[in-house]
N, C-alpha and C positions, 0 to 999 in steps of 0.2 A: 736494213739501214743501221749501220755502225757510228754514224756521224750524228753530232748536233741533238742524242735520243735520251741523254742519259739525264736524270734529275738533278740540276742542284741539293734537293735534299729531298729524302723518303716524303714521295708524296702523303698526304691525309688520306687524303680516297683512293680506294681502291680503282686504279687506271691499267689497261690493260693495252697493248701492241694492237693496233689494228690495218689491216690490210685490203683495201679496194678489191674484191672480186665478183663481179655481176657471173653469174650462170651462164655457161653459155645458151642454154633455154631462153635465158630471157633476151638476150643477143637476136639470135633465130626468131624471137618471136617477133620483134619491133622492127625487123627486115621483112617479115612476112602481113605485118598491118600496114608497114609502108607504102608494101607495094599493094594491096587490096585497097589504101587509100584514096579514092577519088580531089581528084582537083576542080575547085568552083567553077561556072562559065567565066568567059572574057566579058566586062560589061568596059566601061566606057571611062571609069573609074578605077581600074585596078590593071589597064592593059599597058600602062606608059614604066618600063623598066626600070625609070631614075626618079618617076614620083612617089614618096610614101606619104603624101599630105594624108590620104585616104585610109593608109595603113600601108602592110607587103602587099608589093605589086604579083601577079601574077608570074611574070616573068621567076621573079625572085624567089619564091616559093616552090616552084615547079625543077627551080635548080637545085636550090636547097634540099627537098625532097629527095634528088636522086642522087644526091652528094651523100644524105644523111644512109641510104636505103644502099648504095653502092661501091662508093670509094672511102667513106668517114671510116676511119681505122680505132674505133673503143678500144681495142688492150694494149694500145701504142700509149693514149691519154690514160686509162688506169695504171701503166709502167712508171707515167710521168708523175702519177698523182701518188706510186708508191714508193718515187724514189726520194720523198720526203717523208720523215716520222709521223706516224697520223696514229692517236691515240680512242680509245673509250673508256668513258665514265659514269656513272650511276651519279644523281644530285636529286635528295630530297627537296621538296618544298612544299612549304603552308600557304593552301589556298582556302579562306574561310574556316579556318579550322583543321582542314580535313588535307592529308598529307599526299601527296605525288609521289612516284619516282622518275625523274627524267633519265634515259641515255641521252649523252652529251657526247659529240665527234667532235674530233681537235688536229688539225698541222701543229708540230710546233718547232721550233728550233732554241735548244737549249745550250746554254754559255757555261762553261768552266770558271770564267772569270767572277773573281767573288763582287765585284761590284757594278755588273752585270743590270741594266736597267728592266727589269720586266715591261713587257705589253700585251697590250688585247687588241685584236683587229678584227674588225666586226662589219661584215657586209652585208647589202640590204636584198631587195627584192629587185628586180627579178634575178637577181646575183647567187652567188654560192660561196663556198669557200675559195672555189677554184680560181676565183679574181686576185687572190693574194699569192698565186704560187710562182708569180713572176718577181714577185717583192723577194719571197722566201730562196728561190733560185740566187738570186742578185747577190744576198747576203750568203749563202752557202758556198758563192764562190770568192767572196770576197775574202770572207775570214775563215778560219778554224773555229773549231770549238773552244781553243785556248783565246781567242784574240776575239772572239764576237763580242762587239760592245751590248749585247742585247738577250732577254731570253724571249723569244716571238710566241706567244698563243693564237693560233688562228680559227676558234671553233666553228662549226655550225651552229648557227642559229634555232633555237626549238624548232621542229617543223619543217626543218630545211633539210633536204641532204638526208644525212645519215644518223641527223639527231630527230630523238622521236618527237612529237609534237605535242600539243596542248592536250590535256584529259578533263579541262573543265571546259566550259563557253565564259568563267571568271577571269580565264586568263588571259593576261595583261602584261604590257613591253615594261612593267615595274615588277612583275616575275622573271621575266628576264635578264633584269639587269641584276634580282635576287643570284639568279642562279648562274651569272657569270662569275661577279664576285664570288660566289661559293668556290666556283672551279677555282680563280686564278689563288686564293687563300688556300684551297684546299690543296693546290700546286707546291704549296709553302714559300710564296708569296706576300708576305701582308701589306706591302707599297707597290704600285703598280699606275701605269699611265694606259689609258686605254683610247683608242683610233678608230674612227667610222665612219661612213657616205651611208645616206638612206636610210632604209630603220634601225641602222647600224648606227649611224651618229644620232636618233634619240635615243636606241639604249646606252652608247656612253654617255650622252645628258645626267641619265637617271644613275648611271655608277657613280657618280660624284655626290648621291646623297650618300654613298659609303666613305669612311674614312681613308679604305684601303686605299683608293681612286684616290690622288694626288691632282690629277690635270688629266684633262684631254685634247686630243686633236679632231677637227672634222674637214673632211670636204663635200660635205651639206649641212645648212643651217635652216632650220625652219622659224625663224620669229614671227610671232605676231606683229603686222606691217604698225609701224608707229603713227601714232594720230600726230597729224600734224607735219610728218617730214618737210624738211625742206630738202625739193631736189635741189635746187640753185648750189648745194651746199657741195654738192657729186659730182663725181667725174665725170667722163662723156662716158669711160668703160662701165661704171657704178651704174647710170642712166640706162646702159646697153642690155645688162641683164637682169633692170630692173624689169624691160621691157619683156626678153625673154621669161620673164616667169611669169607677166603678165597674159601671154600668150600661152604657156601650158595650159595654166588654168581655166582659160576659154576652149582651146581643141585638142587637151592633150589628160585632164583628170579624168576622163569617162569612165576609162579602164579601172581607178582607184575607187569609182562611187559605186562602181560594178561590184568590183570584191570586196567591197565595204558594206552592202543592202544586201545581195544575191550571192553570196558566196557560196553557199550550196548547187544551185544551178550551175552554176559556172564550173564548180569542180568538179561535177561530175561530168559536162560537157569535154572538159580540157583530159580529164583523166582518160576516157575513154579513145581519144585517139591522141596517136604520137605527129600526126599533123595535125591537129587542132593547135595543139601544145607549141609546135613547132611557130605557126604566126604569131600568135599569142603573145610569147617570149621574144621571136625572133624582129616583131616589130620594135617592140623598147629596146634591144641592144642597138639595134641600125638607129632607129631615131634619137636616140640619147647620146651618142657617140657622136666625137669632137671628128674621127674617121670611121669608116666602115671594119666594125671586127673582122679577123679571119671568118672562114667559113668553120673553122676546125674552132675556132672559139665558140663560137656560137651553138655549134651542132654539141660541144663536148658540155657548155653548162645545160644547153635543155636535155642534153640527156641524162644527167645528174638527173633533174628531176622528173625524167619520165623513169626512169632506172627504180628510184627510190621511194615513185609514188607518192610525190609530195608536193605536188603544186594546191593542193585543197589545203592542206594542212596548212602554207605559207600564206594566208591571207586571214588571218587571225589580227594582225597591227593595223589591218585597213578598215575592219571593225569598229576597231578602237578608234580610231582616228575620224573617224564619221560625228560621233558623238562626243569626243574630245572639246573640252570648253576651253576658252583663251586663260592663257596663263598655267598650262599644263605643266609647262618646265618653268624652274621656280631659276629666279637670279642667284648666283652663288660665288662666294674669289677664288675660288681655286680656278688656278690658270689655264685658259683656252686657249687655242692654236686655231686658227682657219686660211686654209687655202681653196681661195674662189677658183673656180676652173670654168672655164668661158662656155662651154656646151653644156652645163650642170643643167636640171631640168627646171629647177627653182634656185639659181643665185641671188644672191641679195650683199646689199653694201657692206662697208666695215663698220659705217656707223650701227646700225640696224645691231648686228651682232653685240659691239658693244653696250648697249643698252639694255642687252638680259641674258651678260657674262662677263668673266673680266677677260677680257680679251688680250692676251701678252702679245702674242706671234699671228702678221697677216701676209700673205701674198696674194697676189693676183696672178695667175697662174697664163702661161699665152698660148697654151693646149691644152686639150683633155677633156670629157665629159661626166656624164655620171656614175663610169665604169673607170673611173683612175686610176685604181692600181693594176688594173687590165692595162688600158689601154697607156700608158705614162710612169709604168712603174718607177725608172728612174725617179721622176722628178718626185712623183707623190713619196717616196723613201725619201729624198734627198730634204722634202722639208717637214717628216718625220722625225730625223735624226737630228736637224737644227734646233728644233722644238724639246727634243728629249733633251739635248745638251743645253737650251737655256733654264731649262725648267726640276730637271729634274735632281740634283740634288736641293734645290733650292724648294722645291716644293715639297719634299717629304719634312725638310723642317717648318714646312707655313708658312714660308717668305717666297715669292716669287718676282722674277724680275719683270720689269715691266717696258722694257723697251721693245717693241714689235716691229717686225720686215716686214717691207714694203717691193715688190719688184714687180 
């Protein structure tokens, strides 16, 4: 890759070319547990094709399976994933004293132009990097190297993917947000706006206690529900996924209070087979989606993490988030961005939002779920880049504007 690779200026850290290659061993291998993989009986619950109230239908799993085990083409999607720059990095960090070394995986696309806005794009669970490489795509054809208004960092998340994970049980999505800011500074960086849905948008929260962190954007916001709302005040849409989040949280958090108490159990169950792993994951992309993902979407992120061995290691924030006490993320001015998207698993209002951030930039978005820059790329770029441009020279001086979209 010739394009989009080169640094604006001599990185700090030592960053190295990295290129997607699974073995073909291990290719062979995960066609050979597929197929040794047993399917559940039909009960009465999981036999009907188009309901997932229950979880994946049988029907859909059993397709899935032989889609995954016989037609899913791996070195088409690793061709895809290497025909953008994707880097490695070493990033120390102090936990309690006592020092770490992370490897850190990164997409990025880098700008000539010298006033070029840096970003961070930061996706959640059950997600990977590979949610962004439609964004990355989008932009690669749009611009040159010379004309990119942007310079993109797309890393893996500790634990995700291709980056190693946690080496203490101290660690916490405020190490995280330590050791992004280290990369995108260590990138030579030192202003920067950073982007996120999921644990992805609390670790941009926590980047804005850094100076480097100017603004963020998110398409998830988690607040604490305000004492007192007045719906009256809401729109019918506002009302809509108020109701929607009401509803996760009655038949849709199991899975997070699972990985959150029993994480051990659970990862070793998931690890051990590539269809355990496969409903697991393949339930939260169909049920979180505003459409149903391809079948190559879906097969290509779980296999990211059956590849990488890293679905234990990714439940580290769910953890934390069990025993997280109210008022975790602290109110701050530096400038937020939010666009609500109608099948988000937890939406919540603009007022809500404004009450613990400064909110510049909102939309309401009329598609898309909790996989946006999957499944929406366009638009989630489109109100990325309205965001960057209201915000971003203005916010590296500490003034930001403050008139927010509405559509």
């Amino acid at each position: 890759m010739s394009h989009f690779n080169t640094f604006p200026n001599p990185p700090k850290l030592d960053v190295k070319p990295f290129t997607v290659a699974i073995p073909d061993a291990d290719v062979a291998e995960l066609k050979s547990l597929l197929k040794a993989s047993r399917l559940g009986p039909s009960t009465p619950f999981n036999s009907n094709p188009s309901d997932h109230s229950s979880g994946v239908s049988l029907d859909w799993l059993r397709t899935a399976k032989q889609a995954w085990e016989t037609t899913f083409d791996w070195r088409a999607q690793e061709k895809r994933q290497n025909s953008l720059p994707q880097f490695m990095t070493r990033i120390p960090i102090q936990i309690q004293g006592k020092e770490y070394i992370h490897d850190i995986h990164f997409m990025a696309l880098f700008s000539e132009k010298k006033d070029a806005a840096p970003l961070i794009l930061l996706h959640g669970w059950p997600g990977s990097f590979i949610e962004f490489i439609p964004i990355l795509e989008i932009l690669s054809k749009k611009y040159t190297p010379q004309t990119l208004p942007y310079h993109v960092v797309v890393p893996s998340l500790p634990g995700y993917a291709f980056s190693s994970g946690p080496q203490s049980t101290e660690f916490k999505q405020m190490d995280v947000a330590n050791i992004f800011n280290e990369l995108m500074v260590g990138l030579g960086f030192d202003k920067y706006i950073a982007q996120g849905g999921d644990v992805g948008s609390g670790v941009a929260r926590l980047l804005t206690y850094h100076d480097n962190c100017t603004a963020i954007h998110l398409n998830m916001f988690s607040p604490a529900s305000p004492q007192n709302d007045d719906r009256s005040i809401l729109s019918q849409a506002e009302c809509k996924v108020l109701d929607r989040s009401k509803v996760f949280y009655q038949t849709g958090w199991a899975y997070g209070l699972e990985q959150g108490t029993r994480p051990n159990t659970l990862g070793f169950a998931l690890s051990s087979s590539p269809l355990a792993i496969l409903a697991w994951i393949g339930e939260k992309m169909l049920e979180w989606s505003d459409e149903d993902p391809s079948m190559d979407e879906i097969l290509t992120n779980v296999s990211i993490y059956w590849f990488t061995n890293s679905i234990s290691t990714s439940f580290y924030s769910y953890r934390e988030a069990i025993v997280r006490k109210q008022g975790y993320y602290k109110y701050h001015e530096k400038p937020i961005g939010y666009t609500c998207f109608p099948r988000e698993i937890i939406p919540v209002p603009k007022s809500w939002v404004e009450k613990d951030g400064n909110l510049v930039f909102y939309r309401q978005a009329k598609s898309g779920g909790h996989f946006a820059a999957l499944e929406v790329p366009e638009l989630l770029l489109k109100d990325v880049e309205d965001f960057v441009e209201q915000v971003w020279g203005s916010s590296t001086n500490g003034v930001a504007h403050t008139n927010g979209v509405a559509h």
